[in-house]
mmCIF file of the N, C-alpha and C atoms, coordinates in Angstrom:
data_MODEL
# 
_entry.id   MODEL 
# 
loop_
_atom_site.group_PDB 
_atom_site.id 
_atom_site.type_symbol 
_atom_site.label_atom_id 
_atom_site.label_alt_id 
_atom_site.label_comp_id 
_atom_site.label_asym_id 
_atom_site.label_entity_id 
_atom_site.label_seq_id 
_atom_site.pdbx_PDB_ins_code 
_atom_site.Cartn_x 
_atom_site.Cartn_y 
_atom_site.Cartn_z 
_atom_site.occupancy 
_atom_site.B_iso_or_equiv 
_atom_site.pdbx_formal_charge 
_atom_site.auth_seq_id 
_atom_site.auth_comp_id 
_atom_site.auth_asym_id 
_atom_site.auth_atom_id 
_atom_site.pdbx_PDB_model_num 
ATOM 1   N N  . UNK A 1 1  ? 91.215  -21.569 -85.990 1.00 0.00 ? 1  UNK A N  1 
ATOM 2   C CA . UNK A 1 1  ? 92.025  -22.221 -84.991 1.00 0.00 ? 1  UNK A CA 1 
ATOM 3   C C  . UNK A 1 1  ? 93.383  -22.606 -85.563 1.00 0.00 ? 1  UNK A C  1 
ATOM 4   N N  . UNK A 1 2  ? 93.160  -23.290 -86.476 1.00 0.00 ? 2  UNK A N  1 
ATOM 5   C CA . UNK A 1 2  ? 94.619  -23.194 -87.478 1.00 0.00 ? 2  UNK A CA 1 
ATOM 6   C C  . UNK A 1 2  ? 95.632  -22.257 -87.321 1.00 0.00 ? 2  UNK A C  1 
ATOM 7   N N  . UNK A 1 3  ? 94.888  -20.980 -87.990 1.00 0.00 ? 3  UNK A N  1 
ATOM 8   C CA . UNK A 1 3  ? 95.915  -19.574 -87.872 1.00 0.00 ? 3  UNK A CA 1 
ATOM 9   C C  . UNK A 1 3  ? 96.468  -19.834 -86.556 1.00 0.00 ? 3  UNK A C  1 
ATOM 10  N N  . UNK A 1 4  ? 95.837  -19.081 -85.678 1.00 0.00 ? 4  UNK A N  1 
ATOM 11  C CA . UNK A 1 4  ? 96.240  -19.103 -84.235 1.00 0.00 ? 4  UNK A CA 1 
ATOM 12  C C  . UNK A 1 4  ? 97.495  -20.057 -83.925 1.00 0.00 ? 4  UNK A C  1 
ATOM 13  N N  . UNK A 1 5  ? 96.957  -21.669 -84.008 1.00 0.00 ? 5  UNK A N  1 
ATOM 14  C CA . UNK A 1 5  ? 97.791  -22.443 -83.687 1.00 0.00 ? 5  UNK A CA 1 
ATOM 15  C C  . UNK A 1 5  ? 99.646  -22.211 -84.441 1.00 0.00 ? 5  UNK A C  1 
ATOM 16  N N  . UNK A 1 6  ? 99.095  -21.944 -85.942 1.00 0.00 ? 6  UNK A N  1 
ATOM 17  C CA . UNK A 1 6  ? 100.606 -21.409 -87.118 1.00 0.00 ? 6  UNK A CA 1 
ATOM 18  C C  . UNK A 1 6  ? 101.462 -19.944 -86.374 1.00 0.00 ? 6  UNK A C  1 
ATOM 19  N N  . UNK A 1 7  ? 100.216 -19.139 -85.550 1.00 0.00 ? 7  UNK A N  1 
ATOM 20  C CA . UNK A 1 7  ? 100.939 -17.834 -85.187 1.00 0.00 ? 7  UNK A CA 1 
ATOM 21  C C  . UNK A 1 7  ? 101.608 -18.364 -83.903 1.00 0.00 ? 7  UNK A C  1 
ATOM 22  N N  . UNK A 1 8  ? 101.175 -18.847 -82.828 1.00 0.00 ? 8  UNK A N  1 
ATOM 23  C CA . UNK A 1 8  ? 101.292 -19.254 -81.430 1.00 0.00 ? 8  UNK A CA 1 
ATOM 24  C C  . UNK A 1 8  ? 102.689 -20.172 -82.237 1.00 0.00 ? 8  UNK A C  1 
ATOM 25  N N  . UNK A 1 9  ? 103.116 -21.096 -82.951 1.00 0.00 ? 9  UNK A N  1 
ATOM 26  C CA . UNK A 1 9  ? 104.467 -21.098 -83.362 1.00 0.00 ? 9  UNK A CA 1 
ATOM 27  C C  . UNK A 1 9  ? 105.252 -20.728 -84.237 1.00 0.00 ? 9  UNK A C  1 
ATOM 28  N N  . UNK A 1 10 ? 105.257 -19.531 -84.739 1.00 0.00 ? 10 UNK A N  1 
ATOM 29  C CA . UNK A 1 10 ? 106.103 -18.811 -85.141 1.00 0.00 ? 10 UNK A CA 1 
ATOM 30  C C  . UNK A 1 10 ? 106.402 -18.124 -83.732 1.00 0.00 ? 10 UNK A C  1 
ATOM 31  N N  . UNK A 1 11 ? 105.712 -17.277 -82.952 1.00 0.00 ? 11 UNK A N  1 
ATOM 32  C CA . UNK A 1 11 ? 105.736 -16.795 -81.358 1.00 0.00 ? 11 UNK A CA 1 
ATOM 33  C C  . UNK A 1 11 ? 106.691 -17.322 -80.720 1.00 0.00 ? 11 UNK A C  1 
ATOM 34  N N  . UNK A 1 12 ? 106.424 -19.039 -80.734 1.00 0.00 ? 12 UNK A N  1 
ATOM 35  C CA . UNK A 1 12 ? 107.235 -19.468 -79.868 1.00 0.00 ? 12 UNK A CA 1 
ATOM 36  C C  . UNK A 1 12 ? 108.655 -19.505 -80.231 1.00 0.00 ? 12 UNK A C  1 
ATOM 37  N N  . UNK A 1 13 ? 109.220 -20.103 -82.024 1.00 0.00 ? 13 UNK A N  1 
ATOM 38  C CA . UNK A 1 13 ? 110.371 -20.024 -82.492 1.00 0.00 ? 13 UNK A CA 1 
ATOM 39  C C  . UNK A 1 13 ? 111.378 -19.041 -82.272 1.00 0.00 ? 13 UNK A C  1 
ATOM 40  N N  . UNK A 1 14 ? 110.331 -17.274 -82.989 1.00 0.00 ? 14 UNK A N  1 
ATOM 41  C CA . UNK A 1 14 ? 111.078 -16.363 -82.539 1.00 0.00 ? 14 UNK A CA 1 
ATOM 42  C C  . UNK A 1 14 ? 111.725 -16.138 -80.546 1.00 0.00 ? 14 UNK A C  1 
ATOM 43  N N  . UNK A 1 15 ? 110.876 -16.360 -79.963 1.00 0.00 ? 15 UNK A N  1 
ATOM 44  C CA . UNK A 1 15 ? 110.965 -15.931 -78.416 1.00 0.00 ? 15 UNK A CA 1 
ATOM 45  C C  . UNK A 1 15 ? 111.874 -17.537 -77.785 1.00 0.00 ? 15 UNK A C  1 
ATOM 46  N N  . UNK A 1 16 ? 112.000 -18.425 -78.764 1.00 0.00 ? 16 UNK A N  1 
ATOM 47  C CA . UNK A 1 16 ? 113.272 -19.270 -77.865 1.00 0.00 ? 16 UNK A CA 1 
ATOM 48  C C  . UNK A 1 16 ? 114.327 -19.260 -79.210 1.00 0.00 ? 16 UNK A C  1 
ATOM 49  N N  . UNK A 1 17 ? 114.504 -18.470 -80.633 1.00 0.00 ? 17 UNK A N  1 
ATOM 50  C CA . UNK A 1 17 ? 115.617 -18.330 -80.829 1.00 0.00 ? 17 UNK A CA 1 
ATOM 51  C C  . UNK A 1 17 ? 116.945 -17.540 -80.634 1.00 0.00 ? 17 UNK A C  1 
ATOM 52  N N  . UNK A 1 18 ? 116.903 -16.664 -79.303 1.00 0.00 ? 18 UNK A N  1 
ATOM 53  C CA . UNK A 1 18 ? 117.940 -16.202 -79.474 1.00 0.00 ? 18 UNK A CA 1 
ATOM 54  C C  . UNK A 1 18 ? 119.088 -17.277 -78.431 1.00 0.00 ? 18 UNK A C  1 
ATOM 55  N N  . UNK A 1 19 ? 118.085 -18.012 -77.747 1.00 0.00 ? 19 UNK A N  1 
ATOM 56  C CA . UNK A 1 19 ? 118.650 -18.937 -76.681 1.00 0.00 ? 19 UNK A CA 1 
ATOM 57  C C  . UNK A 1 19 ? 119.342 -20.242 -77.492 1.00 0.00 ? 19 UNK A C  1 
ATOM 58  N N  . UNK A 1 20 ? 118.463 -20.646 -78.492 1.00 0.00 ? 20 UNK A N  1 
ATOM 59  C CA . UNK A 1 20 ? 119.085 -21.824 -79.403 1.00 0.00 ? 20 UNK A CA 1 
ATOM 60  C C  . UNK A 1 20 ? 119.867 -21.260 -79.990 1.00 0.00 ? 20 UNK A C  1 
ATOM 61  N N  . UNK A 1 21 ? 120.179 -20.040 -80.576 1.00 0.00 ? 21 UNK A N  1 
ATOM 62  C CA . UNK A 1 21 ? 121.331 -19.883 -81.601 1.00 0.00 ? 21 UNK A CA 1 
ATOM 63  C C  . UNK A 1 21 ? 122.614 -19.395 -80.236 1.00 0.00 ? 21 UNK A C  1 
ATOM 64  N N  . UNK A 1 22 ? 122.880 -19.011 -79.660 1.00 0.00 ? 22 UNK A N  1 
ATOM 65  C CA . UNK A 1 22 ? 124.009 -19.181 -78.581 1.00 0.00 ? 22 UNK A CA 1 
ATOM 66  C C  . UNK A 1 22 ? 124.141 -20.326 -78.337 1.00 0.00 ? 22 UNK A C  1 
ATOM 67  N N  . UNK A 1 23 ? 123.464 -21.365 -77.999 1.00 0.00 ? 23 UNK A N  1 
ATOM 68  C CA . UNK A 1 23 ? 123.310 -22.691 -77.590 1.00 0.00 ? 23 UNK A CA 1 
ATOM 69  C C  . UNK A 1 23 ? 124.197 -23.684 -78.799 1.00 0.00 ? 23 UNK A C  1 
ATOM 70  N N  . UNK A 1 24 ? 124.067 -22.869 -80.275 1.00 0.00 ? 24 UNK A N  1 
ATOM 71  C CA . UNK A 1 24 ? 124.383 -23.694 -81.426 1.00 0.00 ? 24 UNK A CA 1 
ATOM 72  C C  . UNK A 1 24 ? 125.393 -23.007 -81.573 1.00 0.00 ? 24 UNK A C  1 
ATOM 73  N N  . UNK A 1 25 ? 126.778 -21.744 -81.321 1.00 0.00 ? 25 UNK A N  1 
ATOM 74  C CA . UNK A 1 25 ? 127.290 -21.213 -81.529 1.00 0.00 ? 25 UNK A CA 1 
ATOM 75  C C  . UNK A 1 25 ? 128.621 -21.893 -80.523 1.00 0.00 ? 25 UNK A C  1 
ATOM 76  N N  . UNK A 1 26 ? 127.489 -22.208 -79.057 1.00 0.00 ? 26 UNK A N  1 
ATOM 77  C CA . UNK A 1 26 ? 128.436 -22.350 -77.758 1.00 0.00 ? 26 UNK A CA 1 
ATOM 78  C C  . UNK A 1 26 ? 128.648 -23.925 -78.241 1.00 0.00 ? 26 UNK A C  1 
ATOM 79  N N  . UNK A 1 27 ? 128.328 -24.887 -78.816 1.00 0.00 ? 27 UNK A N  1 
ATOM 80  C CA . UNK A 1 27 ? 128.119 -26.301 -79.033 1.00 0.00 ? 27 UNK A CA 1 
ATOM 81  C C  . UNK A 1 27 ? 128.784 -26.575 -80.228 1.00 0.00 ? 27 UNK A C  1 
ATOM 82  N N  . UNK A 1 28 ? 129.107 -25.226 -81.028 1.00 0.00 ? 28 UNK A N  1 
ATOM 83  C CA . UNK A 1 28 ? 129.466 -25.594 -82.776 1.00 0.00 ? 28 UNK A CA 1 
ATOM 84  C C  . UNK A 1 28 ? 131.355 -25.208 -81.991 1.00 0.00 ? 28 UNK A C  1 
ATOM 85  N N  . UNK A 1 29 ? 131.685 -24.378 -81.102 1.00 0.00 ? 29 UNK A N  1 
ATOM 86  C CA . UNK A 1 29 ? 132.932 -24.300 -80.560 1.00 0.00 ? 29 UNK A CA 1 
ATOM 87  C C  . UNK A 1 29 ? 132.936 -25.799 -79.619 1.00 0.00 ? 29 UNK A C  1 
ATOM 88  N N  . UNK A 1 30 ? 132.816 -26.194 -79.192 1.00 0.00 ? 30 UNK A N  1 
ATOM 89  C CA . UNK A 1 30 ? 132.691 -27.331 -78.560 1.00 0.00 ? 30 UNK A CA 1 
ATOM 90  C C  . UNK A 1 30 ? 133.408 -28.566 -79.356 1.00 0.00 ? 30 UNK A C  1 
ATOM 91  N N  . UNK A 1 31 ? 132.890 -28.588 -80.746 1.00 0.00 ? 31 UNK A N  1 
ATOM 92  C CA . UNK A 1 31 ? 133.101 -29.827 -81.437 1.00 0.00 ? 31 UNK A CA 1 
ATOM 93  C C  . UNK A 1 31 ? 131.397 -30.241 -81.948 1.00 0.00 ? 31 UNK A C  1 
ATOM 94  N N  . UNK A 1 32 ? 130.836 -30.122 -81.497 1.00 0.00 ? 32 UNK A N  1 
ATOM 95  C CA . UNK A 1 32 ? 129.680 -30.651 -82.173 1.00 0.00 ? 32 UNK A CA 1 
ATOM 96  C C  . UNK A 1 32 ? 128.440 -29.699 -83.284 1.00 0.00 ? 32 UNK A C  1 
ATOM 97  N N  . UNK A 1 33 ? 128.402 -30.220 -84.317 1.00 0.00 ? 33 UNK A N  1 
ATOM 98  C CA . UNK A 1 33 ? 127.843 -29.537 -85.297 1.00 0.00 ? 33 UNK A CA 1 
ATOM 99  C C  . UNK A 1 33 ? 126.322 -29.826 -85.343 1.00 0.00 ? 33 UNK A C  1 
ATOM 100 N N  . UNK A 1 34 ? 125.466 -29.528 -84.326 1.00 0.00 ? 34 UNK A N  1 
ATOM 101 C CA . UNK A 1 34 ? 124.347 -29.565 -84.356 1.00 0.00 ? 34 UNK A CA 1 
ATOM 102 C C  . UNK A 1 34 ? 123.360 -28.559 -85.702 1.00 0.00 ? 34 UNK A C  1 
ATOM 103 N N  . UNK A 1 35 ? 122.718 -28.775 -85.436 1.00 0.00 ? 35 UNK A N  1 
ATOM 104 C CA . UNK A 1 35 ? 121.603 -27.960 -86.812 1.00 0.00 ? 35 UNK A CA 1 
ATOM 105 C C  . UNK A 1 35 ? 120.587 -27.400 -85.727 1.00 0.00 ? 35 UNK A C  1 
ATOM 106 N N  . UNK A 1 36 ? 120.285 -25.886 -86.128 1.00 0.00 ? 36 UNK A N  1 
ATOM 107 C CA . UNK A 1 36 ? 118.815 -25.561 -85.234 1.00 0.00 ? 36 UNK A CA 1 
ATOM 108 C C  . UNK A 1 36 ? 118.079 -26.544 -84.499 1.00 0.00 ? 36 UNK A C  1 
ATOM 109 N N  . UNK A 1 37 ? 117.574 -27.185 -85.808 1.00 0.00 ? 37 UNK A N  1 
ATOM 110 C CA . UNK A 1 37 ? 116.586 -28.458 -84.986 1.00 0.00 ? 37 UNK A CA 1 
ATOM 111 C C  . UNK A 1 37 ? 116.864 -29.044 -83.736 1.00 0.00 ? 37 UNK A C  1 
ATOM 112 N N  . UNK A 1 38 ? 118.405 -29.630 -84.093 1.00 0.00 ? 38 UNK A N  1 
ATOM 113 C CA . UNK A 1 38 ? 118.800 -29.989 -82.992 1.00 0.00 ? 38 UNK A CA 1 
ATOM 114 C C  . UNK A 1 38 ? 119.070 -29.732 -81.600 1.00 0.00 ? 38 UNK A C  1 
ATOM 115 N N  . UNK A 1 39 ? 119.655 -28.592 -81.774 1.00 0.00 ? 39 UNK A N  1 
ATOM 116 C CA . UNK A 1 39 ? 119.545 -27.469 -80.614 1.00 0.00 ? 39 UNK A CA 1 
ATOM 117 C C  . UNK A 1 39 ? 118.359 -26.639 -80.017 1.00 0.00 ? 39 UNK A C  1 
ATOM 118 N N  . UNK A 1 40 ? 116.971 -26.932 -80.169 1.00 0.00 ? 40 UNK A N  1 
ATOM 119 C CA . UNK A 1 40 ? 115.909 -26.308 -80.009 1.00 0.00 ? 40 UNK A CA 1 
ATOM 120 C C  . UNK A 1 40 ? 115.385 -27.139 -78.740 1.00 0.00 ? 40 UNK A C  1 
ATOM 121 N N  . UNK A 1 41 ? 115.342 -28.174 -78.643 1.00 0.00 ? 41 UNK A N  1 
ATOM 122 C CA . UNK A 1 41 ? 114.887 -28.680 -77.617 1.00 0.00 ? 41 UNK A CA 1 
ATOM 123 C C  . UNK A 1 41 ? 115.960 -28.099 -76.184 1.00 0.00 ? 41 UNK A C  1 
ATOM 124 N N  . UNK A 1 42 ? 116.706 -28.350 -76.401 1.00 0.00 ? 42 UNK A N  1 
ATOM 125 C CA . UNK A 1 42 ? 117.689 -27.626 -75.572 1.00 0.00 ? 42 UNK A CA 1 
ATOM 126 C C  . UNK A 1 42 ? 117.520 -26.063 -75.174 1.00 0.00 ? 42 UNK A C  1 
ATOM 127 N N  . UNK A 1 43 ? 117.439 -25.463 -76.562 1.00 0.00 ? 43 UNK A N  1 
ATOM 128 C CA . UNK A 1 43 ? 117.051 -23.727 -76.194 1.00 0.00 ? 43 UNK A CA 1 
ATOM 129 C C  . UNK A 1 43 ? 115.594 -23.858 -75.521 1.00 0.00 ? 43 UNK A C  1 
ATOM 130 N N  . UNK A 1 44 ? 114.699 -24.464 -75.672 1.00 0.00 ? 44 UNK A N  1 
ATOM 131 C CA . UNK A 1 44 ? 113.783 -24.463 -74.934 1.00 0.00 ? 44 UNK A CA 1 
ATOM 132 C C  . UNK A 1 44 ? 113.852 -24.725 -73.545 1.00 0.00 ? 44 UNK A C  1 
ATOM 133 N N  . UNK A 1 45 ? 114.351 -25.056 -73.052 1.00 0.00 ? 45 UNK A N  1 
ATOM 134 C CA . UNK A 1 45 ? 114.633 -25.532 -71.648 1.00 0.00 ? 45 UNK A CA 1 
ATOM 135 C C  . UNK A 1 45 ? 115.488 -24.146 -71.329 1.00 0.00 ? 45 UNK A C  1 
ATOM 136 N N  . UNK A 1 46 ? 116.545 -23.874 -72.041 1.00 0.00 ? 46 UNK A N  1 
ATOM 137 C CA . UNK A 1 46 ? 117.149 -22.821 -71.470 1.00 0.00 ? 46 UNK A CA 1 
ATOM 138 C C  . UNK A 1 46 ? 116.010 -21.348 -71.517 1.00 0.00 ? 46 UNK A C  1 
ATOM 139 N N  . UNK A 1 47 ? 115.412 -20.842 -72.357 1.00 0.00 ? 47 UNK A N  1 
ATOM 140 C CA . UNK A 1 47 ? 114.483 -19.917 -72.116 1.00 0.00 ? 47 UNK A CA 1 
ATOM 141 C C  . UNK A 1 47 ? 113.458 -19.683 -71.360 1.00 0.00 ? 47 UNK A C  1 
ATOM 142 N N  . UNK A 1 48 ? 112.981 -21.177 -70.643 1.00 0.00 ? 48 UNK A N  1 
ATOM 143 C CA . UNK A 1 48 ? 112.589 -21.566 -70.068 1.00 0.00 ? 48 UNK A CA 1 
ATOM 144 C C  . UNK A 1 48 ? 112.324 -20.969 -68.553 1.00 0.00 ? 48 UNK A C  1 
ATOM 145 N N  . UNK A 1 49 ? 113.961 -21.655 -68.626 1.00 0.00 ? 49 UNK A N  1 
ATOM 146 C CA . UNK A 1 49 ? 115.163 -21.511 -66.926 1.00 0.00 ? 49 UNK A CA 1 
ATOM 147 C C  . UNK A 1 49 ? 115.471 -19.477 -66.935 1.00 0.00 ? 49 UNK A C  1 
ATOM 148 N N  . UNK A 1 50 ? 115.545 -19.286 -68.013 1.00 0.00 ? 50 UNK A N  1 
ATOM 149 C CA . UNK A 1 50 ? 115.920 -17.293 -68.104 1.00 0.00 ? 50 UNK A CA 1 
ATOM 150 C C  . UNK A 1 50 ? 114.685 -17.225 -67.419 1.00 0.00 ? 50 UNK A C  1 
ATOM 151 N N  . UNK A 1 51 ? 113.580 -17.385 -68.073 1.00 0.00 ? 51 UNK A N  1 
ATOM 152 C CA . UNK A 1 51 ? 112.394 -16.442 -67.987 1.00 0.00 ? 51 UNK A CA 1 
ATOM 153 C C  . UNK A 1 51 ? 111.799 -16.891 -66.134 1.00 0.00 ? 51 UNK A C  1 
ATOM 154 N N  . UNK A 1 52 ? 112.325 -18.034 -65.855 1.00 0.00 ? 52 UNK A N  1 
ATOM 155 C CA . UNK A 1 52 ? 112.011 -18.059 -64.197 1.00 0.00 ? 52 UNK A CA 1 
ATOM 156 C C  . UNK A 1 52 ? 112.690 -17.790 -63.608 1.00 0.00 ? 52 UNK A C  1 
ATOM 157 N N  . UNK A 1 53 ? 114.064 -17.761 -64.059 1.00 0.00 ? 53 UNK A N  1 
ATOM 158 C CA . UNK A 1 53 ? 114.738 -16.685 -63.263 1.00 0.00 ? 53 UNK A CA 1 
ATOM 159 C C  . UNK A 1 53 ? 115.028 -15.333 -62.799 1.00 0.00 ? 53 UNK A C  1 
ATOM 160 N N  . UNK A 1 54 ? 114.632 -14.639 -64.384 1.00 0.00 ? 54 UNK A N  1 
ATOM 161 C CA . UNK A 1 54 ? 114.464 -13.443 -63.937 1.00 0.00 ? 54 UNK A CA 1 
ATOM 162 C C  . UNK A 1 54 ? 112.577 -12.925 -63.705 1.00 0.00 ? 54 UNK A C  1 
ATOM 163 N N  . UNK A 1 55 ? 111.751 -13.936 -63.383 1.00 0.00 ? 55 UNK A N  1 
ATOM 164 C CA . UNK A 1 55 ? 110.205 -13.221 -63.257 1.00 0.00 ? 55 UNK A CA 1 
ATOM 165 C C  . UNK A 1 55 ? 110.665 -13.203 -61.518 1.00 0.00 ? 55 UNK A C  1 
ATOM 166 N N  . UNK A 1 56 ? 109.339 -12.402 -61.172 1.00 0.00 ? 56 UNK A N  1 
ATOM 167 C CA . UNK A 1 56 ? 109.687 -11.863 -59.660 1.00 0.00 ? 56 UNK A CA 1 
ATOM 168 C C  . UNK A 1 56 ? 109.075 -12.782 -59.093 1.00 0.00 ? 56 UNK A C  1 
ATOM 169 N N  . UNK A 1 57 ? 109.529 -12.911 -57.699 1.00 0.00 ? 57 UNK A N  1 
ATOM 170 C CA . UNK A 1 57 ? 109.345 -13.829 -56.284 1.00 0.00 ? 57 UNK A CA 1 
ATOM 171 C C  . UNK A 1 57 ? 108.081 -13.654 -56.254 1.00 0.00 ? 57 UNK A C  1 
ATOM 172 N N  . UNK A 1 58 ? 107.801 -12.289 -55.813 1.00 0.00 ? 58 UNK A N  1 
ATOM 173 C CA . UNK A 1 58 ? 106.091 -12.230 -55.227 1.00 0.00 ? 58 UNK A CA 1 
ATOM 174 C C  . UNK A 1 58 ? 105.462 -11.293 -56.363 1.00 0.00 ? 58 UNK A C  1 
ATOM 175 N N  . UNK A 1 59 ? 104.402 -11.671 -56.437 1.00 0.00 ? 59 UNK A N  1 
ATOM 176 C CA . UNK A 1 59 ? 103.532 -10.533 -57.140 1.00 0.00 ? 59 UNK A CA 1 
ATOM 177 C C  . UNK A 1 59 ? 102.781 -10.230 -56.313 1.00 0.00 ? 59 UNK A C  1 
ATOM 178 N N  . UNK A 1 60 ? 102.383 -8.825  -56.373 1.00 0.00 ? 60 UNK A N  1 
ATOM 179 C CA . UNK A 1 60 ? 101.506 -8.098  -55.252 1.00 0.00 ? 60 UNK A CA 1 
ATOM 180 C C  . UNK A 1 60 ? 100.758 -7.477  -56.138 1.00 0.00 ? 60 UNK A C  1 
ATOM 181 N N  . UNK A 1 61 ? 99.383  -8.167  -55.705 1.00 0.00 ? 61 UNK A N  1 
ATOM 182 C CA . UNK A 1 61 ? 97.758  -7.558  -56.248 1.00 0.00 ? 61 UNK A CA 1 
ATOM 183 C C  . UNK A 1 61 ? 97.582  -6.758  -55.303 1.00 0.00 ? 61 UNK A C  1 
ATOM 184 N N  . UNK A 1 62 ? 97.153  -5.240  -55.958 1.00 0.00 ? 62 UNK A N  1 
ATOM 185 C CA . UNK A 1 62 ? 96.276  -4.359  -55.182 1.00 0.00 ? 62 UNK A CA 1 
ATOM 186 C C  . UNK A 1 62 ? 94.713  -4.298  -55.432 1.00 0.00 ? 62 UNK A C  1 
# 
């Protein structure tokens, strides 16, 4: 259960970092010098908001 739990977050890091590092790129032009860490809670929410935006309206079971 361990493993699992160590793989299920590495999973998650990779699949919300490409959203936190734009997030830390768009924020480091801004003025503010956040660190990953910091910006992760944030990329999470934004990968979040992608992935319901682009999943589909209806799913149709045949």
């Amino acid at each position: 259960m361990i493993k699992g739990l160590l793989g299920l977050l590495i999973v998650f890091l990779i699949a919300t970092f490409p959203a936190t590092w734009l997030l830390m790129l768009f924020l480091g032009n801004v003025g503010l010098g956040l660190s990953y860490w910091g910006t992760l809670p944030l990329g999470i929410l934004v990968s979040v908001l992608i992935g319901g935006v682009t999943a589909p309206a209806v799913v149709i079971r045949n």
